[in-house]
C-alpha positions as a printed NumPy array, in Angstrom:
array([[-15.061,   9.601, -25.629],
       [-15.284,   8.575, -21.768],
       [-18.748,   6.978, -21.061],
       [-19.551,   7.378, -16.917],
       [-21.081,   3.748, -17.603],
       [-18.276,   2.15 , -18.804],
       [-14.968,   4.057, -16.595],
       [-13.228,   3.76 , -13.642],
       [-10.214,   5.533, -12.168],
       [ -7.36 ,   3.834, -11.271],
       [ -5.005,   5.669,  -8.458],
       [ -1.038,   4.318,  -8.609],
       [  1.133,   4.552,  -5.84 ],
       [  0.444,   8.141,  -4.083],
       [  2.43 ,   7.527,  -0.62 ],
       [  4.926,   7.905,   1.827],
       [  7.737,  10.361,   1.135],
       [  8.272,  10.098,  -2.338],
       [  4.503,  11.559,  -2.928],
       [  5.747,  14.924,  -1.294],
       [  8.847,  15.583,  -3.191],
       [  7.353,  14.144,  -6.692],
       [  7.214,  17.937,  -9.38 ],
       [  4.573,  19.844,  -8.1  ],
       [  3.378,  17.228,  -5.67 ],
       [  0.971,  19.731,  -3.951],
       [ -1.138,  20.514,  -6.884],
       [ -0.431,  16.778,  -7.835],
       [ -2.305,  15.667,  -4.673],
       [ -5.129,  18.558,  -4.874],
       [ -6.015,  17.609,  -8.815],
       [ -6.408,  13.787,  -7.529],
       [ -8.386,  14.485,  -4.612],
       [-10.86 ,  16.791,  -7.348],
       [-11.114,  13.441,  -9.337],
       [-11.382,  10.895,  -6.949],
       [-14.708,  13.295,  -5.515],
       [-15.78 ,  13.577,  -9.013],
       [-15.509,   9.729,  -9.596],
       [-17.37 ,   9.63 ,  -6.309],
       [-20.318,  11.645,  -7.299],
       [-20.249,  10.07 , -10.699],
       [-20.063,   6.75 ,  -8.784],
       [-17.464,   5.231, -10.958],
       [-15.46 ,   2.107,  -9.41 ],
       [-12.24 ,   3.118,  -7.982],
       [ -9.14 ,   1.212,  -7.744],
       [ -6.348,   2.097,  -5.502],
       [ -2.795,  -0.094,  -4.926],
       [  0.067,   0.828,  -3.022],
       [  3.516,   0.014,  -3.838],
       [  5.477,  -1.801,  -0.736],
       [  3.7  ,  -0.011,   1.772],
       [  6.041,  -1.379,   4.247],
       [  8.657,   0.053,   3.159],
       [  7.762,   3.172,   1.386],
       [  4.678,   4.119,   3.363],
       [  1.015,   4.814,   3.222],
       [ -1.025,   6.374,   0.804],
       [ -1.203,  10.245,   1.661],
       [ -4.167,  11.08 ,   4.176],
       [ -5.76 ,  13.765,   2.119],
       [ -6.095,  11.019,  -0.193],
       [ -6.587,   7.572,   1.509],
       [ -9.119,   9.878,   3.381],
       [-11.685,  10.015,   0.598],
       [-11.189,   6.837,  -0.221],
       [-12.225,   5.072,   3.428],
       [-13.221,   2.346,   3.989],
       [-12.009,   1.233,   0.978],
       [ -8.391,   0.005,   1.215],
       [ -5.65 ,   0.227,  -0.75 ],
       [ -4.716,  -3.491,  -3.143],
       [ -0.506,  -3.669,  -2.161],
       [  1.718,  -4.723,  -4.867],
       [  5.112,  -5.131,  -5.191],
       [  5.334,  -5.441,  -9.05 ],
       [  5.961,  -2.087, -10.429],
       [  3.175,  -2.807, -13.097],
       [ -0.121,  -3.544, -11.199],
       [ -1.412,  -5.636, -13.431],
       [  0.9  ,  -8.52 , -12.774],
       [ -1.137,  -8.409,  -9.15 ],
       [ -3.314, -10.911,  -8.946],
       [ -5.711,  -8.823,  -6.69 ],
       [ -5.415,  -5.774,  -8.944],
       [ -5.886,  -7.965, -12.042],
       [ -9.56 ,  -9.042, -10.593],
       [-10.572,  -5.712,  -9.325],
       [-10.208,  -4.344, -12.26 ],
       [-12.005,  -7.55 , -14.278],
       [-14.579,  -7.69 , -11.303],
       [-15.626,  -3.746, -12.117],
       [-16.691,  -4.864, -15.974],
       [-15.179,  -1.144, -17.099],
       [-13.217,  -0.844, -20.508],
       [-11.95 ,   2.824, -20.083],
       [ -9.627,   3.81 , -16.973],
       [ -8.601,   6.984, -16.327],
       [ -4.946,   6.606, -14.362],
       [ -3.001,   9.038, -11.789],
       [ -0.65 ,   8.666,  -9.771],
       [  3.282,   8.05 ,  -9.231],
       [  6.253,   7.982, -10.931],
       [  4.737,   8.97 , -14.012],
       [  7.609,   6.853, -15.518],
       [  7.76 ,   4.008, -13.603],
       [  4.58 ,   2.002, -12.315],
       [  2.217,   4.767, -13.707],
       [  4.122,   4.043, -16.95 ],
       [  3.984,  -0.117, -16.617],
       [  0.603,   0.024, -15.286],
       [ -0.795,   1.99 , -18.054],
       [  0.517,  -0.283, -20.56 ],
       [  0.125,  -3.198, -18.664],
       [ -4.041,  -2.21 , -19.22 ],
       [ -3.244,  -1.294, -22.572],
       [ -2.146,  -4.805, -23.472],
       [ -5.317,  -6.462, -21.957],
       [ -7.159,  -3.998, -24.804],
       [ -8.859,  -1.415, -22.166],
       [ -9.121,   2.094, -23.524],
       [ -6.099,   3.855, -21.144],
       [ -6.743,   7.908, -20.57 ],
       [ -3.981,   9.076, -18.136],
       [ -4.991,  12.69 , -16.802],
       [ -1.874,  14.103, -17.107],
       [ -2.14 ,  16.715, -14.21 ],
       [ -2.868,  13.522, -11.822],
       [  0.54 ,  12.412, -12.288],
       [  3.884,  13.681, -11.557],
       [  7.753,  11.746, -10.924],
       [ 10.343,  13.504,  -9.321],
       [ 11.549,  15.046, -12.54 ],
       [  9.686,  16.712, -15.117],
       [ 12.439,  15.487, -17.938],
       [ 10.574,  11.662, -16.528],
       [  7.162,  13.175, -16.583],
       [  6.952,  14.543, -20.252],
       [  9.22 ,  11.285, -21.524],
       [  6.34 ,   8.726, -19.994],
       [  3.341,  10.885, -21.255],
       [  4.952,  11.032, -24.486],
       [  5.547,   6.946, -24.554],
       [  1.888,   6.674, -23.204],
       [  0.342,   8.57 , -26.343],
       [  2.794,   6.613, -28.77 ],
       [  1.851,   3.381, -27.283],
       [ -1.569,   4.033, -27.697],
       [ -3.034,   5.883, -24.314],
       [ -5.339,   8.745, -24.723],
       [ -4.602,  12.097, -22.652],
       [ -6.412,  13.669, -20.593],
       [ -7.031,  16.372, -17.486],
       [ -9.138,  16.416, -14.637],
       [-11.411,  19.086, -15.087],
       [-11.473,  17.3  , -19.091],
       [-12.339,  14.166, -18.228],
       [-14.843,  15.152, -15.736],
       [-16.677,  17.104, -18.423],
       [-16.59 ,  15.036, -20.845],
       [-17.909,  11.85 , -18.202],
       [-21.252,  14.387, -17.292],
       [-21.898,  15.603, -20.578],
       [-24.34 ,  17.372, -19.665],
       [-25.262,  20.94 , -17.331],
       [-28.32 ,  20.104, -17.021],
       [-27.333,  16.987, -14.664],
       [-27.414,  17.344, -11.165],
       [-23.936,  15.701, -10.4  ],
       [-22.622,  18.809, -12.589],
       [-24.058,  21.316,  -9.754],
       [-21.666,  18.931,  -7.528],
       [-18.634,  18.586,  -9.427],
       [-18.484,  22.517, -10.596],
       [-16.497,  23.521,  -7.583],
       [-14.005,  20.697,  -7.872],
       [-12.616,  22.244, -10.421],
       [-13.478,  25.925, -10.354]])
């Protein structure tokens, strides 16, 4: 079960082109933008890394918007943990559970996850947060994730299950994120 005092979210690789012609890359970009403003309003840490953004672009703006000022960590690995910077923010933060999103869903989403996975934090990738360009790579990487030992989740899940509780005045907040 997520704890909201023990989680952060952990956003891979939403840029340039590539984000735009990923499956379904319009809903992809909507469902992340609902959990990074539910992370926000939960205040959970948030850790962001761009892949070569020299030569495959920016993070999208309707992203990289809620995330100002914070800046994106750049990597060039494909799994972000073999970044030195990435590998401190996410020691630095003192969470064990991450939720993960982002791009390709089989390729540094994939490494990523199970590059956390091997440093024994609790992995939960929301699985309408990522997308690749095919849904054949989609389904094969959440279907490796869950064998190698990542939990699933979704956004409006996850976001649930980190407030617990209706009574809570972040729910009044987050209840048209994902209504």
């Amino acid at each position: 079960m997520l704890n909201q005092e023990n989680t952060g979210l952990v956003i891979v690789d939403v840029q340039g082109k590539l984000a735009r012609i990923v499956h379904e890359s319009e809903a992809l970009i909507r469902n992340i933008q609902a959990l990074i403003q539910g992370c926000q309003i939960l205040k959970l840490p948030i850790v962001w890394v761009e892949q070569n953004p020299q030569g495959l672009g920016q993070t999208v703006p309707e992203l990289s918007e809620l995330l100002a000022p914070n800046q994106p960590l750049e990597k060039f690995t494909f799994n972000a943990c073999e970044s030195s910077s990435f590998e401190k923010a996410i020691a630095d933060s003192g969470m064990q559970q991450w939720l993960v999103c982002g791009i390709e869903a089989h390729i540094c989403l994939y490494q990523t996850a199970l590059g956390l996975l091997s440093r024994d934090y609790q992995v939960e990738v929301v699985t309408d947060g990522i997308s690749s360009r095919s849904k054949a790579n989609i389904d094969l990487a959440i279907n490796k994730l869950e064998q190698s030992g990542a939990s699933l989740t979704s956004v409006e899940m996850c976001l649930y299950e980190l407030i617990k509780d209706a009574r809570r005045a972040e729910f009044k907040q987050i209840l048209p994120l994902i209504k």
